[in-house]
C-alpha positions as CSV (number, residue, x, y, z in Angstrom):
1,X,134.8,104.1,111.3
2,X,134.1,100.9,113.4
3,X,130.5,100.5,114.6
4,X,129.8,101.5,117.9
5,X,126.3,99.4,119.0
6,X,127.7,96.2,120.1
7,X,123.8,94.8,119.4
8,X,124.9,95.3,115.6
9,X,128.8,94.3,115.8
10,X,127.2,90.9,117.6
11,X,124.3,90.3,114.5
12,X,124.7,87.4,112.2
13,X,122.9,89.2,109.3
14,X,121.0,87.4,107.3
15,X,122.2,84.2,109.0
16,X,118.9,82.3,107.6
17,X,120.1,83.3,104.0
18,X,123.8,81.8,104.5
19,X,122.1,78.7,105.9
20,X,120.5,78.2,102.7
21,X,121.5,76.8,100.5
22,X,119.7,78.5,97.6
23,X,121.3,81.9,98.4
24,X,124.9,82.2,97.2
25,X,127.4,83.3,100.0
26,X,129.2,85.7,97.9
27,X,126.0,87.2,97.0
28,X,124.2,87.2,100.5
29,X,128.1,88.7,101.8
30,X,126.9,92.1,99.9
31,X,123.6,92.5,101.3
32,X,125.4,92.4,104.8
33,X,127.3,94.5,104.0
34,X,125.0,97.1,102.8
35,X,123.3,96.2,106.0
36,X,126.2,97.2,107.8
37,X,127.2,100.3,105.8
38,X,123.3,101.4,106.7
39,X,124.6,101.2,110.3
40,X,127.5,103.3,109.8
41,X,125.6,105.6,108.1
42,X,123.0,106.0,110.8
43,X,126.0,106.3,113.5
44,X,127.1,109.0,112.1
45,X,124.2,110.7,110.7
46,X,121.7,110.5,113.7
47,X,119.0,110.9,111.8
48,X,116.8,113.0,114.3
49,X,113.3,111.4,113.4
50,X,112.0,108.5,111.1
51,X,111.9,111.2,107.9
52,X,115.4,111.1,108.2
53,X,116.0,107.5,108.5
54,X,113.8,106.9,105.7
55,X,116.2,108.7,103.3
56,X,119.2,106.1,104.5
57,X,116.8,103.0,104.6
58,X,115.4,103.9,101.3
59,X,119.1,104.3,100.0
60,X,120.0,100.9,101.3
61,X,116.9,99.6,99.8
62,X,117.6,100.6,96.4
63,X,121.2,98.8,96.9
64,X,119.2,96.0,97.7
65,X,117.4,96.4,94.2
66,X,120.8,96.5,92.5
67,X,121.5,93.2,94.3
68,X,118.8,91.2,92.4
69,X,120.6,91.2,89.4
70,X,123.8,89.5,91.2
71,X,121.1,86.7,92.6
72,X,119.6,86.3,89.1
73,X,123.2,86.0,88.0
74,X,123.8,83.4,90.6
75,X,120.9,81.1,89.5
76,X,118.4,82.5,91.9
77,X,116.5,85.7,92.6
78,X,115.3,87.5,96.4
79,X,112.1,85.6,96.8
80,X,109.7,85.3,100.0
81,X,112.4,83.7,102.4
82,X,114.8,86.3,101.4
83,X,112.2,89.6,101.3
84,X,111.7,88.4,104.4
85,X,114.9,88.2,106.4
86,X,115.8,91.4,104.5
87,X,112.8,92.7,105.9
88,X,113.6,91.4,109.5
89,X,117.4,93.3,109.5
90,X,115.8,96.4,108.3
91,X,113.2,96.1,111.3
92,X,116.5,95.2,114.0
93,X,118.6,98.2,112.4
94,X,115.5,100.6,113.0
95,X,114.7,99.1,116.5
96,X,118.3,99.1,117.5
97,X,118.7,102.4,116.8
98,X,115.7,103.9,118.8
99,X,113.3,103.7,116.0
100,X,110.8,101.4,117.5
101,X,108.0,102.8,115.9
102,X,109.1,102.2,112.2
103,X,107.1,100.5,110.4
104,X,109.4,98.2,107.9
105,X,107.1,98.9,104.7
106,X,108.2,102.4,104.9
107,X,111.8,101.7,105.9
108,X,111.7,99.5,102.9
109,X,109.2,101.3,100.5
110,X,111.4,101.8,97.4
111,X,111.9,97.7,97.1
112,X,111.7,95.5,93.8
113,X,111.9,92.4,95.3
């Protein structure tokens, strides 16, 4: 199912990770896409209230986790620049959706980097 929000269909995800040179492309091209599948997922659940969200941010999270091992594998690992800009999508995703008052530690709250 194609995204709907034109907001998110319009992002460059994690465009400060691509334009560094430290983060692999091939590697940084999976966490947008688990950025994007978040999106899809929140189209067509609608979670009702940030409880709900949590369980498909926390999800994406822990695919996140799993994507540490490709960056050590790459010669690198998710450090401040990255945590951060992961951070910032999570925050955009949970604002663009109508969840303005998320806080990003929760939406995020099962992360090992």
């Amino acid at each position: 199912m194609p995204l709907a929000d034109a907001r998110i269909t319009d992002r460059p995800f994690l465009r400060s990770l691509y334009r560094d040179g430290y983060y692999p492309d091939h590697v940084v091209d999976r966490g947008r896409d688990i950025l994007l599948a978040l999106c899809a997922r929140i189209e067509a659940d609608r979670p009702a209230d940030l409880p709900a969200l949590h369980v498909l941010t926390h999800a994406a999270t822990e695919e996140f986790n799993d994507l540490e091992t490709a960056f050590e594998e790459a010669g690198g690992m998710i450090e401040t620049v990255g945590r951060e800009a992961i951070a910032e999508e999570f925050r955009f995703v949970a604002e663009t959706y109508g969840f303005t008052d998320a806080d990003v530690e929760e939406l995020i709250a099962p992360r090992e980097w």
